[in-house]
C-alpha positions as CSV (number, residue, x, y, z in Angstrom):
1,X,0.0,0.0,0.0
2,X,1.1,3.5,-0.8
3,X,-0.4,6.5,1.4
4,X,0.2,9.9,0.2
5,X,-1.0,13.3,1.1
6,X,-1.1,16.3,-0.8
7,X,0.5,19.1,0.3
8,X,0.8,22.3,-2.0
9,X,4.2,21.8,-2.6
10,X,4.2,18.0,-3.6
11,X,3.3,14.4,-2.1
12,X,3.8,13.4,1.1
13,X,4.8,9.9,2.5
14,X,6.8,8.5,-0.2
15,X,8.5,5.6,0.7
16,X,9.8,2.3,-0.5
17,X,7.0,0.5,-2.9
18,X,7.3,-3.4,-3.9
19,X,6.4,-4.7,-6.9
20,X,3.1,-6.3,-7.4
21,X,-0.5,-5.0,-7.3
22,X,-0.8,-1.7,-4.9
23,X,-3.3,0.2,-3.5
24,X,-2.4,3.9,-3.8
25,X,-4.6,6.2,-1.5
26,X,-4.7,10.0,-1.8
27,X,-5.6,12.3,0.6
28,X,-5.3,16.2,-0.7
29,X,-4.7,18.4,1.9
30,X,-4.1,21.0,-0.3
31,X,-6.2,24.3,-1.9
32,X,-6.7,22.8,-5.2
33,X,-7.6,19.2,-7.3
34,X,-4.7,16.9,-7.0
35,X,-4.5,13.4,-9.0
36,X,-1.8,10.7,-9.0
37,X,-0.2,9.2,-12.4
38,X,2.6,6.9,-12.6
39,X,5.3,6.7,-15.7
40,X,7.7,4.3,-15.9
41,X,10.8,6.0,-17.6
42,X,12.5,3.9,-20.2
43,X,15.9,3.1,-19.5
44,X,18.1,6.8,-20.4
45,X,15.4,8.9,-19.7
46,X,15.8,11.4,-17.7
47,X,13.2,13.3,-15.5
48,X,14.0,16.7,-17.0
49,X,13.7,14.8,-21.0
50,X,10.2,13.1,-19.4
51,X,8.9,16.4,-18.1
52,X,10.0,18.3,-21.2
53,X,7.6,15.2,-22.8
54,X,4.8,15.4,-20.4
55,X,3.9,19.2,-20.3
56,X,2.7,19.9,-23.8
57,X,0.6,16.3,-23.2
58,X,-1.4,18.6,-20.4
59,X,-1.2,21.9,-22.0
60,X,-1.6,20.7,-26.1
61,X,-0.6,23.5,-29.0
62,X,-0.5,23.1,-32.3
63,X,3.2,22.7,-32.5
64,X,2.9,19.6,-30.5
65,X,-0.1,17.4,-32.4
66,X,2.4,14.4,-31.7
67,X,3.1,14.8,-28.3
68,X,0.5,11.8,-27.2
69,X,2.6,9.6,-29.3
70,X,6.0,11.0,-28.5
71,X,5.8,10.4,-24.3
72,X,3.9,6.6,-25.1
73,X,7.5,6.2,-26.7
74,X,10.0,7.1,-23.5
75,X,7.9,6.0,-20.6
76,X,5.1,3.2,-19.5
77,X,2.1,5.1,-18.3
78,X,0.5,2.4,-15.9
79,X,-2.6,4.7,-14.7
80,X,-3.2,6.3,-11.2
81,X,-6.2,7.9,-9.6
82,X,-9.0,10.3,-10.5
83,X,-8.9,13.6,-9.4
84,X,-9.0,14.5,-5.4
85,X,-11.2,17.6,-4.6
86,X,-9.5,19.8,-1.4
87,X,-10.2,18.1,1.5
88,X,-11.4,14.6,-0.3
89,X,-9.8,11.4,-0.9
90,X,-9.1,8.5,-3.8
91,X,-8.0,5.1,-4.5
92,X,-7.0,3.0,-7.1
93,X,-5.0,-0.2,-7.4
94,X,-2.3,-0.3,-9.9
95,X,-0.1,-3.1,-11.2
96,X,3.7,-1.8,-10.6
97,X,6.9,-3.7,-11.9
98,X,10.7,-3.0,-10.9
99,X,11.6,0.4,-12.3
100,X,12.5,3.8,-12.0
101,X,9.0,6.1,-11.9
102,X,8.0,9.6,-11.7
103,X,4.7,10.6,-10.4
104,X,3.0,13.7,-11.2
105,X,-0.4,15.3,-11.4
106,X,-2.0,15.9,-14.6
107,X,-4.4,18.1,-13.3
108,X,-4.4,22.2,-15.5
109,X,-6.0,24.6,-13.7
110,X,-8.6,26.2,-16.3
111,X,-8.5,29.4,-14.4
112,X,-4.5,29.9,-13.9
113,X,-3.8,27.2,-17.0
114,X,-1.0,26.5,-14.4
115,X,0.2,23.0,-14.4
116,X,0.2,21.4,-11.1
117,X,3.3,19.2,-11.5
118,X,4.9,22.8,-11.8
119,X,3.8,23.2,-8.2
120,X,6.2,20.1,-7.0
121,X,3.9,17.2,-7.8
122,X,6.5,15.4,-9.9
123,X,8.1,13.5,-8.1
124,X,10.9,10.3,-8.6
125,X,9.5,6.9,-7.1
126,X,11.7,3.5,-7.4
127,X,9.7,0.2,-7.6
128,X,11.6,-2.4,-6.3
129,X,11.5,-6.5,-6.9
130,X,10.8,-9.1,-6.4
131,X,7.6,-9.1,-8.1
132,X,4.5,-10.5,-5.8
133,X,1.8,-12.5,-6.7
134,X,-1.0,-10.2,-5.1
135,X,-4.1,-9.5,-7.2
136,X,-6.8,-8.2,-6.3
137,X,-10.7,-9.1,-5.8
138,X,-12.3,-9.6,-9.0
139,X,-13.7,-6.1,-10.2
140,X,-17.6,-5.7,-10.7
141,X,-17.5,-4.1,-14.4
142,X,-14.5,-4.2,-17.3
143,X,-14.0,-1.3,-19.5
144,X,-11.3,-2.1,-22.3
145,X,-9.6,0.2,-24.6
146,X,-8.7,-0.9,-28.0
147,X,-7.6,1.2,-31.0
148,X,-10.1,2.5,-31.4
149,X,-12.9,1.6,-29.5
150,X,-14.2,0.5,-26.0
151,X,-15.4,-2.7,-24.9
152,X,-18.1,-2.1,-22.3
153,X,-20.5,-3.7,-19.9
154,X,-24.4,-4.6,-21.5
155,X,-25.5,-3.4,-17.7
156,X,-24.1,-1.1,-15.0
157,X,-25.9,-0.6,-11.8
158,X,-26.3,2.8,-10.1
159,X,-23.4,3.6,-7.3
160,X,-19.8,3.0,-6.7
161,X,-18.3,-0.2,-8.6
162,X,-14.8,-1.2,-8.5
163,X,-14.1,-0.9,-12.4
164,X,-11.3,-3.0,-14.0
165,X,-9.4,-0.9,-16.5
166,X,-7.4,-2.2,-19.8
167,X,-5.8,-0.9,-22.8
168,X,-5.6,-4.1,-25.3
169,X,-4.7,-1.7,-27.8
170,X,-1.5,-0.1,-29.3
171,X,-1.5,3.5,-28.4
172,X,-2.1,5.2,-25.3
173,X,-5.7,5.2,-24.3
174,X,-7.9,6.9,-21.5
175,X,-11.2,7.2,-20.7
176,X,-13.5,10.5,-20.1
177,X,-17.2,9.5,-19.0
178,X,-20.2,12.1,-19.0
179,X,-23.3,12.3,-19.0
180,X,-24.9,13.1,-21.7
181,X,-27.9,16.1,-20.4
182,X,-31.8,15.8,-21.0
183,X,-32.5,15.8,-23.8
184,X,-29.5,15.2,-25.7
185,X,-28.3,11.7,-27.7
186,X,-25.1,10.2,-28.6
187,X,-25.7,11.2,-31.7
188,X,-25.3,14.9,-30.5
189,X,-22.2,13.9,-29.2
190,X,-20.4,12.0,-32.5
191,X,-21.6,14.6,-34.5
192,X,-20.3,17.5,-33.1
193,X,-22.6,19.9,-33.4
194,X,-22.3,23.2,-35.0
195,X,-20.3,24.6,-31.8
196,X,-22.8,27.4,-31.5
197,X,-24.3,26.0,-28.1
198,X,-23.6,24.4,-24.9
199,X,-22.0,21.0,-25.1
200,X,-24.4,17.9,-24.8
201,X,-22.6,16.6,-22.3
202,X,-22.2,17.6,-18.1
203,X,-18.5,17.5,-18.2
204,X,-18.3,19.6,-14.9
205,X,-19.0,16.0,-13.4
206,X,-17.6,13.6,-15.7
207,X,-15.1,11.4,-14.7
208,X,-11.4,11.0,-16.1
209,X,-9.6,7.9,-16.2
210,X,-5.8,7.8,-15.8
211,X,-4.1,7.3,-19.2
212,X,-2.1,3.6,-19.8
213,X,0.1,2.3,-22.0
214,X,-0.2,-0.9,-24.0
215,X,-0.8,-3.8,-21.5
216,X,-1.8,-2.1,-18.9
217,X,-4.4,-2.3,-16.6
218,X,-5.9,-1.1,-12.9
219,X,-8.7,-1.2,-10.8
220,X,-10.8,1.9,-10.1
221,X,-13.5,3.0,-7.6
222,X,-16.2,4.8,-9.2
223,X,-19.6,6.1,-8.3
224,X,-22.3,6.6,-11.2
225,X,-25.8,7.8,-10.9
226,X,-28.5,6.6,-13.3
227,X,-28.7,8.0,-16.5
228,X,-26.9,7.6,-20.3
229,X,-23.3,8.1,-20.5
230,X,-21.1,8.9,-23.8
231,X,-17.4,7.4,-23.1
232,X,-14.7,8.9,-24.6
233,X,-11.0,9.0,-25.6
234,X,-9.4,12.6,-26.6
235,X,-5.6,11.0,-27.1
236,X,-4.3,11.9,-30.5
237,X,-2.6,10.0,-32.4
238,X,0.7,10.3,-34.5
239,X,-0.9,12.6,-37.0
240,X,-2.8,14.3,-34.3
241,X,-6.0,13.1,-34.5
242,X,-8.1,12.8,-31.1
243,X,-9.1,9.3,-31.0
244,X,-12.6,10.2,-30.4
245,X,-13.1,11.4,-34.2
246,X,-11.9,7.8,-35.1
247,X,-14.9,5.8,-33.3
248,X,-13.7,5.9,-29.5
249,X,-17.1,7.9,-28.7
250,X,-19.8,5.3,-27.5
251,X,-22.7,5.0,-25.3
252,X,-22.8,3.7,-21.6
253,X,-26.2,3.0,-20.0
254,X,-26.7,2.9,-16.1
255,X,-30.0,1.8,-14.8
């Protein structure tokens, strides 16, 4: 288990992590929304060449359409948690190998477009072997990412679900899910709209899933009311493209 605390100025509590399946816990002390991702750096990477990498991933210009692709090439991104509201707390289990890591929030805030692992969440972490054979109780729903599409549950329940996360695909792949507001469709949603009116979709309250790599896989705890969902993935690809223009938009139903 890894306990960590936001402070402001960076995590709290690092210590020495084993390999195997751990349960991270967040508890953000801080003024502002916190989140946990872990990268893997690829042997030669440094944290200054991965931070370089990782910034115009948050902050995207049109200078950097392949930055997606770029970081999926010098580091494993093996997921983390959701975002933590000041004052809140999140969990999520995550299946770590021997390495050398850096974790960093990915959270921009919209107001300040400042980046919070500016603030000190990036931070080096070494996972150590030998690798244990700990995994963890079976999930209640699956939600696989492919290129480029999502393999989803017939029939979700209202409330909070321990959801078993998987990219099966080649690129890097996360998972946005809102709710699609009265009145609206998924068709609203893969059509795009005209852009002259309000979004179809509540993402004030949507939830983001960690990004991961090829291969990878974790378990998350997530609470959704009833109602119709649209899930969605807004990596681009090499050429730029966000993967929801090439099919990863589709419709989630919990009832």
């Amino acid at each position: 288990m890894l306990s960590l605390t936001a402070t402001g100025k960076g995590y709290a509590g690092l210590g020495a992590v084993q390999a195997g399946h751990v349960q991270v816990n967040l508890k953000n002390a801080s003024k502002t929304v916190v989140d946990i991702g872990f990268f893997r750096l690829r042997p030669g990477v440094t944290d200054a060449q991965f931070k370089a990498a990782l910034l115009p991933v948050l902050m995207p210009t049109p200078q950097a359409r392949d930055a997606d692709y770029k970081l999926s090439k010098i580091a494993d991104v093996l997921g983390g948690t959701v975002n933590a509201l000041p004052g809140g707390s999140v969990s999520a289990v995550l299946h770590l190998t021997p390495g050398r890591y850096i974790i960093a929030s990915t959270f921009i805030d919209e107001t300040t477009h400042k980046a919070a692992l500016s603030e000190g969440y990036f931070q080096p972490l070494t996972v150590t072997g030998p690798l244990l054979n700990n995994p963890p109780k079976p999930a209640d729903y699956a939600l696989k990412m492919v290129d480029y599409r999502f393999e989803l549950p017939a029939r979700v329940t209202p409330g909070t679900h321990t959801w078993h996360l998987s990219n099966s695909g080649q690129e890097l792949h996360f998972a946005v899910i809102a709710k699609l507001l009265p009145g609206k469709t998924i068709k609203d949603v893969t059509m795009g709209g005209d852009g002259a009116g309000p979004p179809p979709l509540d993402f004030e309250h949507a939830v983001f899933s960690p990004a991961l790599t090829s291969g990878q896989a974790q378990d998350l705890s997530l609470n959704l009311s009833a109602g119709t969902y649209a899930v969605m993935c807004f990596v681009r690809s090499k050429s730029g493209v966000e993967h929801a223009q090439m099919g990863m938009v589709q419709e989630l139903r919990v009832k």
